[in-house]
Residue, then its C-alpha position, 0 to 999 in steps of 0.5 A: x119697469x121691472x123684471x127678471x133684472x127684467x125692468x133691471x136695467x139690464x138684458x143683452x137683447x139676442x141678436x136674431x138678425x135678418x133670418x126667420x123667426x121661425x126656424x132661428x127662434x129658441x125658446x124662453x119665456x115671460x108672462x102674459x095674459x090679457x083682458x077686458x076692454x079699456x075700463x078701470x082694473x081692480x086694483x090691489x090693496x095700497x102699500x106704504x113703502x116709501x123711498x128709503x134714501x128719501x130722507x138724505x137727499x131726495x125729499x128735502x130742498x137742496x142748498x140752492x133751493x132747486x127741489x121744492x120740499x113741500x111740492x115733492x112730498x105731496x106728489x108723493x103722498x098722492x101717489x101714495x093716496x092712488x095707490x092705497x085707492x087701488x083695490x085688488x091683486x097681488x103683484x108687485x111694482x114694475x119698475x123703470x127700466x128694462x129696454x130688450x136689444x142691447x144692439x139698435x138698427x138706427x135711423x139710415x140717412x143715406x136716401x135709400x128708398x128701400x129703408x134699411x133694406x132688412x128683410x125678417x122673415x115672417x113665416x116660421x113656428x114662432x111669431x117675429x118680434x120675440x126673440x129678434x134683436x130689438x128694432x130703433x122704432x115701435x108702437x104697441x097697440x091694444x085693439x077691442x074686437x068688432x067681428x060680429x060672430x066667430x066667421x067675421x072673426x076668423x076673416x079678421x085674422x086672415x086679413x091680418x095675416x094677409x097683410x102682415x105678411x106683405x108689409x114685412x115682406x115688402x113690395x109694390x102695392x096692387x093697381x086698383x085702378x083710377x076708379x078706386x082709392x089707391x091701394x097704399x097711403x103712399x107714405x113710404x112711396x109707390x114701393x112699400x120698403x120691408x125695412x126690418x118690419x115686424x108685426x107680432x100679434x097677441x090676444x087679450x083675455x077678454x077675446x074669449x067671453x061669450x062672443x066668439x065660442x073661445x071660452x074653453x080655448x083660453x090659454x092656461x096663464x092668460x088673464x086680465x093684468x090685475x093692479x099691483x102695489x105701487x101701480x097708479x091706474x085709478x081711472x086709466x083708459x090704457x088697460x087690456x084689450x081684446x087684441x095687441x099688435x106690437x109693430x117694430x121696424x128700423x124706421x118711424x115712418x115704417x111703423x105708422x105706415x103698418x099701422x095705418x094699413x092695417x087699420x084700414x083692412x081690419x075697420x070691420x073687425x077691430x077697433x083701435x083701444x089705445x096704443x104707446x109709441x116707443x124708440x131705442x135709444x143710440x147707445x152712449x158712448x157704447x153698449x147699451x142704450x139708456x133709459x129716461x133715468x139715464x142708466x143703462x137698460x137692457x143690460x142682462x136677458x135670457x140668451x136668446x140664441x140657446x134653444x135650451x133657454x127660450x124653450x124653458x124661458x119664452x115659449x108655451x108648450x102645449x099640453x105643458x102644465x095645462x097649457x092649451x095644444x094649439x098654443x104651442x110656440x106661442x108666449x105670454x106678453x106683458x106690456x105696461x106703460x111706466x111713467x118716469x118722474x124725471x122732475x124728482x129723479x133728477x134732483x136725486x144725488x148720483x150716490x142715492x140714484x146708483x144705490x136704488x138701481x144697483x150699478x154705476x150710472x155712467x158705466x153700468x157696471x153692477x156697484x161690486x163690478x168695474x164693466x158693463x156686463x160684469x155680473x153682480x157678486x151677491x154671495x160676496x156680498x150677503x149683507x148688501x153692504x155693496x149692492x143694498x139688499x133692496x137695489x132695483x136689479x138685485x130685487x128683480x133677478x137675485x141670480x140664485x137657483x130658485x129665480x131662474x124660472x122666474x126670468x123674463x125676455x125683456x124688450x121695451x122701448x122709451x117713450x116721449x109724450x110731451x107734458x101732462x095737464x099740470x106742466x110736468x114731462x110724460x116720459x117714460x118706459x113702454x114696457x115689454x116682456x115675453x115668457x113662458x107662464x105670466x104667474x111664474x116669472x112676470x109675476x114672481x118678480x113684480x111681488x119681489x120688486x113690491x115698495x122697492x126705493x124706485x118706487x116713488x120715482x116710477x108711475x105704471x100708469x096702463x098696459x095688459x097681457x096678451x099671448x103672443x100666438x104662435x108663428x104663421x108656418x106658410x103661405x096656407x096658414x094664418x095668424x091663430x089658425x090653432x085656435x080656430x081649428 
C-alpha cells in the first residue's frame, strides 16, 4: 500500500470528468509490468523490521485485557516467518493506503434507468481509467490468454474493443432474434445504461513468451511483479496474468454486468485468472475518502489536469529510454491486493497510529500542518521530531528534488471479503498505481517503504504488473492495434 505518498494516504485524484480520455489526458506516470500466470512468485530475502511503536502500545495486552499479547506476537512472528520464506527481488513493502479520486460518483437513488447518466468517452491517444476521476465501484481483473495463435489473438482484442466501446458508450443490445440466446444478460434492463463505464485493458509479461511471436515487442519496464520484504504471497493464487482488465462505473451493477459480457465474448480467447472487487469510500464528514485503517486515502497525487506532469509522470514515450514506439500513450500499471489487519490496528493507540502514518486521523492534516491538504514541512523539520523520519507518507514521497521522478498516480479501491479460514476480517486495499517507468518510481519508493513501522499492520497478499495499452484512437482501430502491426 505504498507509493509516492503513493500508498501515502494521500493523492487528490484529477478531476477528468465526462470528457474523453484521449483528447483531456496529460501525461504522468507509474509502474508497471506484468507476468506469468497464477503460480507462486520468487520471493525476496526475509527482512526483520518490526514495528517500532510496538513496545508501547501495540503489542502488549491493554488494562482491560482487549489485545491478546501472546495471540499478537505469534501473528506477527509468522508474518515474519512468510516473509523470511520468501525468496527473491528487491523491492519494498506497500503500504495501506493509497485510494486515486479524491472526489466519488456515488450511488444514485433517484430510479433512473439510465444510471448516473455519464458518459466517459472511449476513443482517444490514451486508454480512459487513467487520469479519470476515480469511479465509486471497480473490479480489477487478471486473465491467462487461450488465443491459439497470434491470428486468434488479435480477434481477442478486436472483440474486446468491440465490446468495450459499446458498453462504455451505452445502448440497446442487438435483436438476435427468438432462436437465439439473447444478446445481453439483461441485468442492467432491455437498455444497457453507460453509467461512467470505463474499461481500461493491460498486458502481462507473460503475453510475450513463445506463443504469439511478441517477444521482441515486450515494452522495456515490463516484467513479472517480484516479491518484495514485507510481502506475504508464499502459495498466493492472485499473481500475474497474461491480461488485465480494470473495469470502473458509477455503479456495482454496471460493473459485473461488463464483466460478465465481456467474458462471454471473449471465452475462446482468455480465460478469468483471479479478480479483486473494490469501492470508494463516501468521503467523512468531507474531502477524501477513507480507507480500512481509517485515515484519509488519496490525499496527494500528480496533478492530472497539467500535461506537463502526466507526460513526465504517467504516460510511455515511445523510443523514450528504450521504450517500444508502438507503446507510445500507453503506462505501466501496478496492482497489489494489501490486506489490512484491522483486529491488530484497532487495538493500536490513535498517537502510535498517527505517527506511523504521519497525519491526523481525524482531519488528515500532515502532523506539522492543520488542513487536509496542508503539505508536510520536512525541511523544518530535519530530525523528524514532528513527522518521525520513518512515517508512512514521508517515507513514500520525501518531497525533495530527487523523488519527484519516482511519483505515482494512484488510483486504488477498498475491499471487503468477509473473514478468512481462521475467523478474522479480509479487508483491505486493491491497489492501484499508473506511471511512466515500473522501476523508477513504483519501485523507488517500495525500497524506501521496505520495514516501515506499517509493516506489521498490512499484508500484500497478490497482484502483478501490466502495461496499460495505449488509447483506441477511432471506430477503425482497436485495443493493441501497435502492437500487432
Amino acid at each position: 500500500m505504498s507509493e509516492p505518498e503513493t500508498h501515502d494516504l494521500e493523492s487528490a485524484q484529477s478531476d477528468e470528468t465526462e470528457t474523453s480520455a484521449a483528447s483531456a489526458q496529460p501525461a504522468q506516470s507509474e509502474h508497471s509490468a506484468a507476468a506469468g500466470a497464477s503460480a507462486g512468485a520468487a520471493a525476496a530475502p526475509a527482512s526483520s523490521g518490526g514495528c517500532p511503536f510496538s513496545g508501547s502500545g501495540s503489542g502488549s495486552a491493554d488494562a482491560a485485557g482487549l489485545v491478546d499479547s501472546a495471540a499478537l506476537h505469534a501473528a506477527l512472528r509468522r508474518r515474519s516467518f512468510l516473509r523470511g520464506a520468501a525468496v527473491g527481488a528487491a523491492g519494498a513493502a506497500a503500504v495501506a493506503a493509497g485510494v486515486a479520486g479524491s472526489a466519488v460518483a456515488f450511488a444514485d437513488d433517484s430510479g433512473s434507468t439510465t444510471g448516473s447518466g455519464r458518459i466517459i468517452p472511449f476513443h482517444g491517444p490514451n486508454q480512459a481509467g487513467i487520469l479519470t476521476k476515480a469511479q465509486a465501484y471497480a473490479t480489477f481483473v487478471s486473465f491467462n490468454a487461450t488465443a491459439a495463435n497470434r491470428a486468434e489473438l488479435i480477434d481477442l482484442f478486436k472483440t474486446l474493443t468491440e465490446r468495450a466501446r459499446f458498453l462504455t458508450g451505452g445502448g440497446t443490445p442487438a435483436d438476435l432474434g427468438l432462436a437465439s440466446p439473447p444478446a445481453d444478460s439483461d441485468t442492467l434492463g432491455p437498455v444497457v445504461p453507460a453509467d461512467g463505464l470505463t474499461i481500461t485493458v493491460g498486458v502481462g509479461a507473460s503475453l510475450f513468451d513463445a506463443r504469439y511471436g511478441l517477444s521482441s515487442h515486450k515494452p522495456a519496464r515490463l516484467a513479472q511483479m517480484p516479491v518484495f520484504p514485507n510481502d506475504d504471497l508464499v502459495g498466493s493464487t492472485e499473481l500475474h496474468g497474461d491480461i488485465s482488465l480494470q473495469i470502473c462505473a458509477d455503479h456495482q451493477d454496471t460493473v459485473m454486468h461488463a464483466l460478465r459480457d465481456l467474458a462471454k465474448h471473449t471465452r475462446g480467447g482468455m480465460q478469468g485468472n483471479w479478480k479483486i472487487d473494490g469501492f470508494q469510500s463516501v468521503p467523512r464528514p468531507s474531502g477524501t475518502q477513507r480507507n480500512q485503517l481509517g485515515f484519509k486515502d488519496g490525499i496527494a497525487n500528480p496533478d492530472v489536469n497539467d500535461n506537463a506532469t502526466t507526460s513526465a509522470l504517467i504516460w510511455a514515450h515511445g523510443g523514450l529510454r528504450g521504450e517500444q514506439q508502438w507503446a507510445d500513450g500507453g503506462s505501466y500499471q501496478v496492482i497489489r491486493i494489501i490486506r489490512m489487519l484491522v483486529e491488530f490496528w484497532d487495538r493500536v493507540s490513535l498517537s502510535e497510529q498517527e505517527l506511523m502514518i504521519g497525519r491526523r486521523r481525524d482531519t488528515g492534516a500532515p502532523l506539522s500542518g492543520t488542513g487536509e491538504f496542508d503539505t508536510p514541512e520536512y525541511a523544518n523539520d530535519p530530525m523528524g521530531n514532528i513527522i518521525p523520519l520513518d512515517a508512512h507518507i514521508r517515507l513514500a514521497n520525501p518531497r525533495t528534488k530527487a523523488s519527484y521522478d519516482t511519483q505515482i498516480l494512484r488510483r486504488g479501491y477498498n475491499y471487503e471479503r468477509g473473514f478468512d479460514v481462521n475467523g478474522n476480517l479480509n479487508v483491505g486495499l486493491a491497489f492501484c498505481c499508473y506511471q511512466q517507468d515500473v522501476v523508477r518510481q513504483f519501485e523507488a519508493v517500495q525500497t524506501r517503504l521496505i520495514d516501515e513501522p506499517l509493516v506489521d499492520y498490512i499484508s500484500p497478499t497478490g497482484g502483478g504488473y501490466f502495461f496499460a495499452l495505449p488509447g483506441v484512437k477511432d471506430a477503425a482501430d482497436y485495443f493493441g492495434s501497435g502492437l500487432f502491426a
